[in-house]
C-alpha positions as CSV (number, residue, x, y, z in Angstrom):
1,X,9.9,-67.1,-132.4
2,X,11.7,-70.0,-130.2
3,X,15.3,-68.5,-131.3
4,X,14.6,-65.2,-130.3
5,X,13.1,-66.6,-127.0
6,X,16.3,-68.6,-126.5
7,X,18.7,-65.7,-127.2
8,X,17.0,-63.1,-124.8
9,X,17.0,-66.1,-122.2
10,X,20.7,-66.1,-122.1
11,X,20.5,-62.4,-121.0
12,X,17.8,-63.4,-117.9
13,X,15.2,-61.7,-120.3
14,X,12.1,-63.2,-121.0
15,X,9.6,-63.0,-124.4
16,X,6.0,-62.5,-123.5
17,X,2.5,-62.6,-124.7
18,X,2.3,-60.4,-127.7
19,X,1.4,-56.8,-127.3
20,X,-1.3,-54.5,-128.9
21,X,0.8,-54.6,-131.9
22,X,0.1,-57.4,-133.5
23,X,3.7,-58.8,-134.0
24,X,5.8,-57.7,-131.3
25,X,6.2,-59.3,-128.0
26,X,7.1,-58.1,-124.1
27,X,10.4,-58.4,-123.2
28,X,10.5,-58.6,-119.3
29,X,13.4,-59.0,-116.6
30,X,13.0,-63.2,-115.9
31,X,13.9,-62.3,-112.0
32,X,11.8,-59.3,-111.2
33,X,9.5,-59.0,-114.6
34,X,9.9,-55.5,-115.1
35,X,9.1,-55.0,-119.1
36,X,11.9,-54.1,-120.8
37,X,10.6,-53.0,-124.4
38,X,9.6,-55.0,-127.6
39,X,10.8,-57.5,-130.2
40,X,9.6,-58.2,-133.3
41,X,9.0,-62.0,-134.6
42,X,9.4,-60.3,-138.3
43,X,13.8,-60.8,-137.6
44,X,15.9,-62.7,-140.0
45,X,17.2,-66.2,-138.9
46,X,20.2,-65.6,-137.4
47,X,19.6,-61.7,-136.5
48,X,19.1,-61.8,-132.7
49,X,22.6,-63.4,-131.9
50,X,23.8,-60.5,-134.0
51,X,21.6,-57.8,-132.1
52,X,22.4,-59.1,-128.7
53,X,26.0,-60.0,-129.7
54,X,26.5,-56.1,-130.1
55,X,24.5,-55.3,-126.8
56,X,26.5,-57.6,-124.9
57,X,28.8,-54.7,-123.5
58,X,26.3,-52.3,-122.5
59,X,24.1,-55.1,-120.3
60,X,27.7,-56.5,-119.0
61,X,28.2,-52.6,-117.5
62,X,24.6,-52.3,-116.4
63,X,23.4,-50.3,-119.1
64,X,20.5,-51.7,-120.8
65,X,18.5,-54.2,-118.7
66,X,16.4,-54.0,-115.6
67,X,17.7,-51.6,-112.8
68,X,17.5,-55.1,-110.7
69,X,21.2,-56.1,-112.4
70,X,19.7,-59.4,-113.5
71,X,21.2,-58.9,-117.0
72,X,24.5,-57.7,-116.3
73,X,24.8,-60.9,-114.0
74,X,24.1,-63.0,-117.1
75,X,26.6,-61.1,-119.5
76,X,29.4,-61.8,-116.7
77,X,28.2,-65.6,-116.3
78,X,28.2,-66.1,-119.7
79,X,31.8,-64.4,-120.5
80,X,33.2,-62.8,-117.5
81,X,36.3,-61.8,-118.7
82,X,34.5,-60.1,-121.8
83,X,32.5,-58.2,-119.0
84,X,34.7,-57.3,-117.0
85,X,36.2,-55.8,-119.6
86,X,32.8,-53.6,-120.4
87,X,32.4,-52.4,-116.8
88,X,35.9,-51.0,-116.9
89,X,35.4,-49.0,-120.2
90,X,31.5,-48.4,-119.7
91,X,30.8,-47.4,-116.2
C-alpha cells in the first residue's frame, strides 16, 4: 500500500481510509480533498508507476484530476517540458 500512496502523492493526490469495499481506498485532491475515485491495494509491484506513467499526459492537460488544477500543477513540476507538450496536443 505505501508504493501506491507514494506514486499518487507525486500527482498531489492522496490515498485514504478504505471504502465500503473492503480493498479499495479514496483517492482525494491533497489541496482541496475533493475524492477523485478508487484504488485497489490488490496491484502488482511495480504497476502504479505504469498506470500513472500512462496518465501522466491527460493530468498535465487538465484532464483527469480535481477541477482545482492541483494535478496538472504536479505533472508540469515534475516534467514540464513533457507537459507542456500534453497541453498543446490535449487541450
Amino acid at each position: 500500500m505505501e508504493e501506491i500512496r507514494a506514486a499518487y502523492a507525486r500527482f498531489g493526490i492522496e490515498v485514504e481510509a478504505p471504502t465500503t469495499y473492503g480493498t479499495y481506498y479514496r483517492l482525494c485532491c491533497a489541496r482541496c480533498k475533493t475524492m477523485e475515485g478508487n484504488v485497489g491495494d490488490k496491484l502488482l509491484p511495480g504497476m502504479i508507476h505504469t498506470l500513472l506513467e500512462e496518465q501522466f499526459d491527460l493530468y498535465a492537460a487538465g484532464l483527469l484530476g480535481c477541477a482545482c488544477g492541483h494535478q496538472a500543477e504536479r505533472a508540469r513540476a515534475l516534467d514540464p517540458v513533457r507537459a507542456e507538450a500534453a497541453r498543446a496536443r490535449l487541450a
